[in-house]
C-alpha positions in Angstrom: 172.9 90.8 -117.7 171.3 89.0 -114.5 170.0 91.8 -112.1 171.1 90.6 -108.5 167.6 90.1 -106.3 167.0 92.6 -103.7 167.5 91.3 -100.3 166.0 92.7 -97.0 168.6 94.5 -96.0 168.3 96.3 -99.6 165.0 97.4 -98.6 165.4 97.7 -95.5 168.6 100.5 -96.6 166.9 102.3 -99.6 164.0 103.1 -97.4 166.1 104.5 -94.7 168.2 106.6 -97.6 164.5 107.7 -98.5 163.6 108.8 -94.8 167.2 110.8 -94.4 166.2 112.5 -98.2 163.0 113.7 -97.1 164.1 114.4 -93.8 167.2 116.4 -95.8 164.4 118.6 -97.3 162.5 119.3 -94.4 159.3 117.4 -95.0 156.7 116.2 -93.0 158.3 113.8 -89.6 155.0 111.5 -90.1 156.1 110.4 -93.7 159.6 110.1 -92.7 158.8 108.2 -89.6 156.4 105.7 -91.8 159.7 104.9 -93.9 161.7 104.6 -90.8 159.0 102.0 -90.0 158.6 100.4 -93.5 162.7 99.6 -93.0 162.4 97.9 -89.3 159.4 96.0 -90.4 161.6 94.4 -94.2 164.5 94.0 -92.0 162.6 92.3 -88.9 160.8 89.8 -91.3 161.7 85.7 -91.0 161.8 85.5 -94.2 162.9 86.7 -97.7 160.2 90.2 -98.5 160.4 88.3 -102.1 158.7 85.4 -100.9 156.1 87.0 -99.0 155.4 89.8 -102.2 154.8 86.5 -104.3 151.9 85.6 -101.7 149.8 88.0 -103.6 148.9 91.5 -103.9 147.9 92.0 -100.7 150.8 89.9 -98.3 152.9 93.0 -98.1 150.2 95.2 -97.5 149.4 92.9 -94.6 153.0 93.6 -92.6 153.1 96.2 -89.5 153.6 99.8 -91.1 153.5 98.9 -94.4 150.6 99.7 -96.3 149.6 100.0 -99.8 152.3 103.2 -100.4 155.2 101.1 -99.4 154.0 97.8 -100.6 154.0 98.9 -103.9 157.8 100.7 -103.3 158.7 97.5 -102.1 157.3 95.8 -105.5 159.3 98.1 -107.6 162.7 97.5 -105.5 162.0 94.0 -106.3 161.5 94.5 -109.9 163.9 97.0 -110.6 166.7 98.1 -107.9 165.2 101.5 -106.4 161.8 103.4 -106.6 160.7 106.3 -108.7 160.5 108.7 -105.5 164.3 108.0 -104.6 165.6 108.7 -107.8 163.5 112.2 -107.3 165.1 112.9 -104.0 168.6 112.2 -104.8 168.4 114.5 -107.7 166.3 117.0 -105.8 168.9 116.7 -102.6 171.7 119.8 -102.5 175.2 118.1 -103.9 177.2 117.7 -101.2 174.6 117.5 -98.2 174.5 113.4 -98.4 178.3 113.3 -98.0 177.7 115.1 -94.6 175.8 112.4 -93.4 178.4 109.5 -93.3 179.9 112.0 -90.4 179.4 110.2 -86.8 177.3 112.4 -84.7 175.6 114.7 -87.7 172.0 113.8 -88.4 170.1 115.1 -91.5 169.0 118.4 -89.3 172.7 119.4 -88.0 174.0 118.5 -92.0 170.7 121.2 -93.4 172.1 123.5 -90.6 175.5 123.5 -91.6 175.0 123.4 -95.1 172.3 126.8 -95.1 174.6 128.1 -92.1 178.4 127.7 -93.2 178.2 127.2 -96.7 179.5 123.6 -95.7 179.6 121.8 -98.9 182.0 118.5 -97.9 183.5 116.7 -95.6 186.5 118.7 -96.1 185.2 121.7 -96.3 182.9 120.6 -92.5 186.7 120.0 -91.7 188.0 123.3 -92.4 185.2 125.1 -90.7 185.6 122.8 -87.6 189.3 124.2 -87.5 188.5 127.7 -87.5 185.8 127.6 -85.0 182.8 128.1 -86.8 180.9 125.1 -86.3 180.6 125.7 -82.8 178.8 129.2 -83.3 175.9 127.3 -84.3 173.3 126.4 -82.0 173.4 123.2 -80.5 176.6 122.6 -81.3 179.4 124.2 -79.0 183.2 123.3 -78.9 182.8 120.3 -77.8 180.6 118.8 -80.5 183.2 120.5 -83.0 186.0 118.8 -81.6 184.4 115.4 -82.1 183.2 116.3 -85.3 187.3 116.8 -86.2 188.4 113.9 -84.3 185.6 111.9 -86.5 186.9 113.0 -89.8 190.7 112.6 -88.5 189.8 109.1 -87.9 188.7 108.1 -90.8 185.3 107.6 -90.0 184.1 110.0 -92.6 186.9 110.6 -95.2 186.9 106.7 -97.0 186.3 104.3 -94.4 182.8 103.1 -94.8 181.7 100.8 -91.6 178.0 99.2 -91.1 176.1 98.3 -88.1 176.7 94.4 -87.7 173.5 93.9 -87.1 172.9 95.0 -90.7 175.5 93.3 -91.9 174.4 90.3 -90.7 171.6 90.4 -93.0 173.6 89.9 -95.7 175.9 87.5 -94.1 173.2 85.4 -92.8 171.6 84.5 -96.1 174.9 84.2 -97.2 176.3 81.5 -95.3 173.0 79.4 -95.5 173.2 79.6 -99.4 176.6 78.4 -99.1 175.9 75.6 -96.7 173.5 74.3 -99.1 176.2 73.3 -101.9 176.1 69.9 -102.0 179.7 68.5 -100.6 180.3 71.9 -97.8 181.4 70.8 -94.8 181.6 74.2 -93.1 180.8 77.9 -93.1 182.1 80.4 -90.8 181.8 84.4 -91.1 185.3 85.7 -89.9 186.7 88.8 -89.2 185.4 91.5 -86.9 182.2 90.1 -87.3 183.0 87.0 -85.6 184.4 89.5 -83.0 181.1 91.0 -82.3 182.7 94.6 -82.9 179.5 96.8 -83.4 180.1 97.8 -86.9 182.1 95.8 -89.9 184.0 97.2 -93.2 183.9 94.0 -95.4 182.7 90.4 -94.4 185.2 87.6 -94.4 183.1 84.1 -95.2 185.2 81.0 -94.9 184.4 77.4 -96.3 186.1 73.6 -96.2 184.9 71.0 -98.4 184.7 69.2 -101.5 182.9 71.5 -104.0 185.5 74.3 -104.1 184.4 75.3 -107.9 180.6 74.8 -107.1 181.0 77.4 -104.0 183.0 79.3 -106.2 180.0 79.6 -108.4 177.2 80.0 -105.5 178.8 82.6 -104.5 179.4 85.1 -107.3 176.0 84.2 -108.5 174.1 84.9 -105.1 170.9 87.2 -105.1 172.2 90.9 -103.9 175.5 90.5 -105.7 176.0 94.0 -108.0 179.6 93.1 -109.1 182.4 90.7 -108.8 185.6 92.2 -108.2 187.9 89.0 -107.7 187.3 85.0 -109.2 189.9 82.2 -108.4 189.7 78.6 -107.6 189.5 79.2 -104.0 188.8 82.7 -103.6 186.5 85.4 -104.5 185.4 89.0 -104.1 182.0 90.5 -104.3 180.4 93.8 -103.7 176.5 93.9 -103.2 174.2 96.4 -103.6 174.8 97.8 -100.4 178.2 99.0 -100.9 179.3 95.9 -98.5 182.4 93.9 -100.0 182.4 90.1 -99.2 185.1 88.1 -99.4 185.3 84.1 -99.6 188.3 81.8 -99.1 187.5 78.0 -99.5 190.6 76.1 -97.4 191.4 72.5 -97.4 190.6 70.9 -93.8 193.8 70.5 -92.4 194.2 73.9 -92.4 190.6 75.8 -92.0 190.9 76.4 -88.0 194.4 77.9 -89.1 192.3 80.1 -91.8 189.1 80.9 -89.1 191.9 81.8 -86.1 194.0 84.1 -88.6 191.0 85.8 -90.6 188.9 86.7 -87.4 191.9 88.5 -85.7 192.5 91.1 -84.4 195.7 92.4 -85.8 196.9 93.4 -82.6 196.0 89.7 -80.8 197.5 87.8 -84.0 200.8 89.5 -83.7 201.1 88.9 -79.8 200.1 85.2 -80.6 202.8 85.1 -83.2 205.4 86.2 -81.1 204.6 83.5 -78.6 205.3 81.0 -81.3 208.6 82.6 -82.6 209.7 82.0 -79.3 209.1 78.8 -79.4 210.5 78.0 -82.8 206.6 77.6 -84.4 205.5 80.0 -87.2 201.9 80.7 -87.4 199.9 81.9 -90.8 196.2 81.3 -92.2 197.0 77.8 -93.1 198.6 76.1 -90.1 201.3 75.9 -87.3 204.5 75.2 -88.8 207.8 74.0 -87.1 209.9 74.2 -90.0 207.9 72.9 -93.2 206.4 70.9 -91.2 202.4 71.0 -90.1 202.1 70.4 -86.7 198.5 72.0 -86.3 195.7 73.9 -88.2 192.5 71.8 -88.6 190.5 73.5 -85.5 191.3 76.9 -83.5 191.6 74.7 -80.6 195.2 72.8 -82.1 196.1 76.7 -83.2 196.3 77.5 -79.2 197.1 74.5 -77.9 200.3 74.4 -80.4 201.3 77.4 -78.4 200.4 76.5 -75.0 197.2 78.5 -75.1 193.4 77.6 -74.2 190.7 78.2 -76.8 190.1 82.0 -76.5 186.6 83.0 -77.4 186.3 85.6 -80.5 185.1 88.2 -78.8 187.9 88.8 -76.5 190.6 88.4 -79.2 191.7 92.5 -78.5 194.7 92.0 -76.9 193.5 94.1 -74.2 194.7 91.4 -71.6 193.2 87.9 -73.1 196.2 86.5 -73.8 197.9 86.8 -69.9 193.9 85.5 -68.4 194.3 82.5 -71.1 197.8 81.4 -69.7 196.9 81.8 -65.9 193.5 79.9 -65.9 191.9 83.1 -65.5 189.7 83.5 -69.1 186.1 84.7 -67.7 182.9 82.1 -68.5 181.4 84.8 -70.4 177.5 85.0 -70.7 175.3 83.8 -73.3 172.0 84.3 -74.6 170.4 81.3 -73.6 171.8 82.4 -69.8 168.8 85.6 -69.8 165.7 84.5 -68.0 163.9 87.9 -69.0 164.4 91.2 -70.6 163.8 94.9 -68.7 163.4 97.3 -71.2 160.6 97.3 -73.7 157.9 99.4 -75.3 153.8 99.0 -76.5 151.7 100.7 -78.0 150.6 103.1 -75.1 154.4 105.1 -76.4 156.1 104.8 -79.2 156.1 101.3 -79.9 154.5 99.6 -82.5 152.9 96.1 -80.9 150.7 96.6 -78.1 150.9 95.0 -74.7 149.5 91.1 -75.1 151.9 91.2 -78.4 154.8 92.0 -76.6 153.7 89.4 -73.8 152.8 86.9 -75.8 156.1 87.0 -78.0 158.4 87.0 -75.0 156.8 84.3 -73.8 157.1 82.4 -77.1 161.2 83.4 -76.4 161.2 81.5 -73.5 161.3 84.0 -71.3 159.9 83.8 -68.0 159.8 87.7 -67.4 159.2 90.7 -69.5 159.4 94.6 -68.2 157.5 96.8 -70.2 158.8 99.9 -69.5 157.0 102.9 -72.1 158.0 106.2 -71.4 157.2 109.0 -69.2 155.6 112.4 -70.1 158.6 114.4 -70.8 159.3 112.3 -73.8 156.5 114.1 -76.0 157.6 112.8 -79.4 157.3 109.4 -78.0 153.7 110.0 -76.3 154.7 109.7 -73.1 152.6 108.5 -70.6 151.1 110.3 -67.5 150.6 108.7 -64.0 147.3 108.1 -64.8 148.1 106.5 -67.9 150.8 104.0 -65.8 148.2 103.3 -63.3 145.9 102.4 -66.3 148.4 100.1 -67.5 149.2 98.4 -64.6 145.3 97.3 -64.2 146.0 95.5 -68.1 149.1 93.8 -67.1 147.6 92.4 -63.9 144.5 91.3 -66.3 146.9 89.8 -68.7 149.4 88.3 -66.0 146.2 86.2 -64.9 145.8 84.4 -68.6 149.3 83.9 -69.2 151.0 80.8 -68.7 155.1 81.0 -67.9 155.3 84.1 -68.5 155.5 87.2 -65.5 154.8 90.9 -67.3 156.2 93.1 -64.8 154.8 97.1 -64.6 157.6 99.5 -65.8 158.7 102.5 -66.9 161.9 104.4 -68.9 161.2 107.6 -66.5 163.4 110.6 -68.6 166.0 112.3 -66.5 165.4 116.0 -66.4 167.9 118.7 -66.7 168.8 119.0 -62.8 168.5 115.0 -62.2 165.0 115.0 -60.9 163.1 112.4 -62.4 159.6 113.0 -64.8 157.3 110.8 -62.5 156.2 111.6 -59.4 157.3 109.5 -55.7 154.1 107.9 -55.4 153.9 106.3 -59.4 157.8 105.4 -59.4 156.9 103.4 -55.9 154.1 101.5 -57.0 155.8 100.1 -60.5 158.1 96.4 -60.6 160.9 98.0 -62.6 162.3 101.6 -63.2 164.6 102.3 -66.0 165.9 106.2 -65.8 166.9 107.2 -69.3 168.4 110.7 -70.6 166.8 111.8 -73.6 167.4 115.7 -73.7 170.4 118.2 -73.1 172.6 116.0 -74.5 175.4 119.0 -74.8 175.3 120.0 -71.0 179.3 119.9 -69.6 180.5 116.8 -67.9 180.5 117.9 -64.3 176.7 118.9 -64.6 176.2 115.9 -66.8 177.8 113.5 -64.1 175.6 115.5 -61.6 172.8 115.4 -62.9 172.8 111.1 -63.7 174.2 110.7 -59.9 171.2 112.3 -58.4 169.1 110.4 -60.4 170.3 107.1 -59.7 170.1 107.8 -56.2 166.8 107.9 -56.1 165.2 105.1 -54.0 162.6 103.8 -56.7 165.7 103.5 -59.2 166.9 100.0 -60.6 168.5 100.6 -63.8 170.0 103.2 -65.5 169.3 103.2 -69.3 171.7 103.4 -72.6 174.0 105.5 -70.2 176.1 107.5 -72.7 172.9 107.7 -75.0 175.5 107.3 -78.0 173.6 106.5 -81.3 176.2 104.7 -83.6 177.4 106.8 -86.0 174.7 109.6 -85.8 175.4 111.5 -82.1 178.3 111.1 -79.5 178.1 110.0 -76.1 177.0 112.3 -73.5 180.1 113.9 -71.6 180.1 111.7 -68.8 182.4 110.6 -66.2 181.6 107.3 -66.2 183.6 105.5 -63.4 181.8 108.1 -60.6 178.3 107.0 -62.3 179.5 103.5 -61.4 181.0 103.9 -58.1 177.2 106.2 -57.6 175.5 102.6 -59.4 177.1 100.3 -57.0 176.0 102.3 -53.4 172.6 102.3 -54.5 172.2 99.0 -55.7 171.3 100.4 -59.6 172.2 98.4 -62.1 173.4 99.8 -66.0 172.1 98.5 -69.0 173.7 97.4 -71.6 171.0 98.3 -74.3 170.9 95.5 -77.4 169.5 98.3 -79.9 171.7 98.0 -82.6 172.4 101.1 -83.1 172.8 102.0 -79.3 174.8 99.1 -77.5 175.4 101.3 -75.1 177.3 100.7 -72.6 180.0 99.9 -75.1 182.3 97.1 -74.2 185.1 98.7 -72.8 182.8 100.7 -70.5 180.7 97.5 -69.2 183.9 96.0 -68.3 184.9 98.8 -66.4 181.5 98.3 -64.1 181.7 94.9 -63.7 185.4 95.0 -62.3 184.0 98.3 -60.3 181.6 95.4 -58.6 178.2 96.7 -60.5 175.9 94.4 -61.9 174.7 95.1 -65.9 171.3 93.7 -66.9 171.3 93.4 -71.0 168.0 95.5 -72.6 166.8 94.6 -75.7 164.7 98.2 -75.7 162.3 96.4 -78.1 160.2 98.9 -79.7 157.7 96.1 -81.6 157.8 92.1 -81.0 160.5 91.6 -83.3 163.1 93.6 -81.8 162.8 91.4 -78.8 165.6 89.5 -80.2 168.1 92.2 -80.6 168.8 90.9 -77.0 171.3 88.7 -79.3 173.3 92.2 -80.4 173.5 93.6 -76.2 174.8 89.9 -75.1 177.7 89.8 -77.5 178.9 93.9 -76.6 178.7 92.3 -72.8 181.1 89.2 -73.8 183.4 91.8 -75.3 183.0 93.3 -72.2 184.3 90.1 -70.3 180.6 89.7 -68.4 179.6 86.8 -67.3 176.2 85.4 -66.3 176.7 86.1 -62.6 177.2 89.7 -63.5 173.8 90.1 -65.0 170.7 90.9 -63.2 168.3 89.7 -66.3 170.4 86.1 -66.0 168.3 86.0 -62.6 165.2 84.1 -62.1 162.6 86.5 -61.2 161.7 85.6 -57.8 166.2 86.3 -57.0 165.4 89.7 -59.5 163.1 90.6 -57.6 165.1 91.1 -54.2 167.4 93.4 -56.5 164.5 95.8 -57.3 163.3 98.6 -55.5 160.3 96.9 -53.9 162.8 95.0 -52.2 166.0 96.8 -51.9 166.5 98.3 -48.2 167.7 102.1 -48.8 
């Protein structure tokens, strides 16, 4: 039997099972971090880990963070599926404590705690401890954190329905659609679904294709590297599921009716039924293969004939929520929403002198290589120990180098930053003078995560009114799936945003974009201004900026909403070197 080839993403997720495993059973935060690393490294690479391991024996020893240890792991995932030491640690690892995991908001450290604590076995049984108040005995946890750990499990999120990060996702998808593209006689490939929606995490892939070669996409398809089983084959449909656990599924449709197909399959449920009932009315019926009066076809080919069939503009993906799209798309009032090719520069990044991984001219010289005209680099303030925080001395140090630097570059401006931490009572971890003398602050909260909303909401409002402030960073500081948003009142951190001229990020970290949609549209209409953070921790990640700028078009923004759309001299006048306070 044909053993499907390991993709990135396949790395890139049995090395991050590896670092939860290890960091399940307590061991050492150096080796966990180093396959942390090892999975940001195979899933940041611009090109197959395959290709690169056939270079020789010493190509993937070559790569950021990967060394001989992991080079040869990443041989044996290659050759055979897994590595020797995983299959250790998922028989070594307590029966039951994995399960925990797949809860939003409980690490491997909370999952240990409640499994030696409460006996907490399941997700059921973290269920029925939740409901009779024991969870929130432990420490760190508290009654809040116990109701969203019931609200999690009542949702779904835990008990069946398995989502993924769309960035992840879209390594699979990716390589996916250009495989298909390349059957001779395709005409086009789309990825549908809430995917094509930009929602932040996925449950299956929809891929759509039109042309010729139905059998022979049929056949590319089933076939292609990553592919563990095959769980549905027709002539114009099919169902995979890869290694990953992801299910793909592929509809080829005839021309006439493929914009039909792409409108339907990328939803959303609630946007398609509102659309539908606008054509009932006018005596149209709507399905994946056209718009029908009658028997008759009278529209399907593009999305654009779709809408127009029912008096409708093209709506763009991202917006299709029914959360007010359809009333904006009949009154002329559908925003311009911004793209990535609209940011001049990006505010929020990290070197080497933290806890990133590329150091300063390798940063510079890769957002320059982007395009960009501007990069912040903005590493972190003492407070932040684990991410070796910098002193003032350290900043001042710093600033010398990126004056140094600025004089050899060519288009590109590196301005002097910092992510200052936020400290318990809203002071901030730099002193007056040090804030003052840098281009860009970012204010981030990075501790106390658990303190009520009112003091919560206090302690961000002093913050941002601190004169040196320009942006406030990952607001809720959510990680997807693994902890909660802060409590926070959000709409009296905007209204405190907006009278102090401090803008909030919307930070392009996968696994953060935080703001979230919902709550970036909220600013924008409050009248704040959003800059979009790619928060890149090595040179690769400075094209996550691609993740934060489609959670802003679900947000409705729009270029003139975004501070980072600016060129720098205009940013400049919205920083606090220039603000009058």
């Amino acid at each position: 039997m044909r053993r499907p080839g390991a993709t990135n993403a396949d790395v890139a997720r049995l090395f991050l099972e590896a670092a939860e495993l290890l960091e399940l059973a307590g061991e050492n935060p150096f080796r966990i971090r180093a396959y942390q690393q090892g999975a940001r490294t195979v899933e940041e690479l611009d090109e197959p880990v395959a290709r690169v391991a056939a270079r020789g024996a010493k190509a993937l020893d070559a790569l950021p963070g990967i060394g001989e240890d992991l080079a040869e792991k990443i041989r044996q995932v290659l050759a055979t599926g897994s590595f020797p030491l995983l299959a250790r640690l998922r028989k070594q690892t307590p029966k039951g404590l994995p399960e925990l995991l797949k809860v939003p908001g409980l690490g491997p450290k909370r999952a240990r705690l409640l499994y030696d604590e409460l006996g907490v076995r399941s997700v059921a049984g973290l269920a029925r401890a939740a409901k009779a108040g024991r969870v929130r005995t432990l420490p760190g946890f508290g009654a809040k954190t116990e109701a969203a750990i019931l609200a999690a499990i009542g949702g779904g999120a835990a008990a069946g329905e398995k989502r993924m990060l769309r960035a992840r996702a879209a390594s699979y998808a990716e390589p996916l659609v250009e495989l298909l593209r390349a059957v001779p006689g395709v005409d086009r490939v789309e990825v549908a679904g809430s995917f094509r929606r930009g929602r932040e995490t996925v449950g299956d892939l929809d891929i759509l294709v039109t042309g010729r070669a139905r059998a022979a996409v049929v056949e590319a398809f089933t076939s292609a590297p990553g592919v563990a089983r095959v769980l549905a084959r027709g002539a114009t449909r099919a169902a995979v599921r890869l290694g990953s656990g992801l299910q793909v599924d592929l509809r080829v449709l005839a021309p006439e009716s493929f914009g039909a197909g792409l409108y339907y399959f990328t939803g959303s449920k609630a946007h398609n039924v509102a659309v539908r009932g606008i054509a009932r009315a006018a005596g149209l019926k709507i399905n994946e293969y056209g718009v029908f009066r009658g028997k008759t076809l009278v529209a399907g080919r593009t999305e654009e004939e779709v809408l127009a069939a029912v008096g409708l503009p093209w709506i763009p993906p991202e917006l299709r929520e029914d959360r007010g799209e359809i009333a904006a798309a009949r009154e002329g009032r559908l925003p311009d929403l911004v793209t990535l090719r609209d940011l001049r520069g990006d505010l929020q990044c990290h070197t080497t002198d933290s806890d990133g991984r590329d150091d300063l001219e390798a940063m510079a010289r890769a957002a320059e290589a982007l395009g960009h005209q501007y990069l912040a680099v903005t590493d972190h303030s003492p407070s932040v120990r684990v991410t070796g925080g910098m002193d003032a001395a350290g900043f001042r140090a710093q600033r010398r180098r990126i004056d140094k630097l600025n004089a050899k570059l060519g288009k590109l401006t590196v301005l002097a930053g910092a992510e200052v931490d936020i400290l318990a009572d809203g002071r901030l971890d730099l002193d007056d003078a040090t804030l003052a003398g840098l281009d860009v602050v970012v204010i981030s909260i990075h501790s106390r995560f658990n303190l009520p909303e009112a003091e919560q909401t206090r302690r961000v409002v002093r913050a941002i009114s601190h004169p040196a402030v320009d942006i406030l960073g990952h607001p809720t500081g959510r990680i997807i799936g693994r902890r909660a948003g802060i409590a926070l009142d959000l709409d009296a951190v905007a209204r405190a945003a907006g009278d102090h001229g401090v803008m909030l990020e919307v930070n392009a970290q996968p696994e953060r974009l935080d703001l979230d949609d919902i709550a970036a549209r909220a600013a924008v209409e409050r009248g704040v201004r959003l800059v979009i953070g790619s928060d890149a921790h090595a040179a690769a990640e400075l094209g996550f900026l691609r993740w934060g700028v489609d959670q802003a078009r679900r947000g409705w923004v729009e270029k003139q909403d975004v501070g980072n759309a600016l060129p720098l001299a205009r940013l400049r006048k919205l920083l606090h070197g220039s603000r009058k306070h």
